[in-house]
C-alpha positions in Angstrom: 38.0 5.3 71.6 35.4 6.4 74.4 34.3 9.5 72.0 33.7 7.0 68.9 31.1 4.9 71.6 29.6 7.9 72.8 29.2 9.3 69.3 27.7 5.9 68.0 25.4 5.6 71.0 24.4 9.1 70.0 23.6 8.3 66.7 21.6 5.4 66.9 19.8 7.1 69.8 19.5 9.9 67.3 18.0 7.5 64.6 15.8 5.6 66.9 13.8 9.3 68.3 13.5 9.9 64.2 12.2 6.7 63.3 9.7 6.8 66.2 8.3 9.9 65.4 7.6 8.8 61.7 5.4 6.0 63.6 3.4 7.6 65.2 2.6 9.7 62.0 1.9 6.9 59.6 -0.7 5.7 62.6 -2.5 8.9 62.7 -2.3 9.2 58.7 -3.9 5.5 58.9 -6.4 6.9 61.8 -7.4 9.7 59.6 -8.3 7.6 56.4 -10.2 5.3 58.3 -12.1 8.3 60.0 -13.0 9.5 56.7 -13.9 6.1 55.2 -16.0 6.0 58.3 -17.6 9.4 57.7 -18.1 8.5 53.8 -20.1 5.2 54.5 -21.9 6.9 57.0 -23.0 9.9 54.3 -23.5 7.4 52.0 -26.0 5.2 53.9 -27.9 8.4 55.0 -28.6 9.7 51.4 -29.8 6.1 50.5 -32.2 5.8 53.6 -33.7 9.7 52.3 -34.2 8.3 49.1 -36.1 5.8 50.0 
């Protein structure tokens, strides 16, 4: 019985590190995007202030 906790505590330990780490990637994909829409606007409002 005491192998089939430890095993189970293991495993949900196990899924918990997992899910975690996909986290904290799908916040830095999200930080990425946005630091490219950021760039983008920021190109875009240049070239229309030079062709003024």
């Amino acid at each position: 019985m005491t192998k089939k906790i430890y095993a189970t505590f293991g495993a949900v330990l196990i899924a918990a590190a997992m899910l975690s780490g996909c986290g904290n990637t799908i916040r830095g994909a999200g930080q990425d995007i946005a630091g490219t829409v950021e760039g983008t606007q920021a190109a875009g409002r240049s070239v229309e202030r030079a062709s003024r």
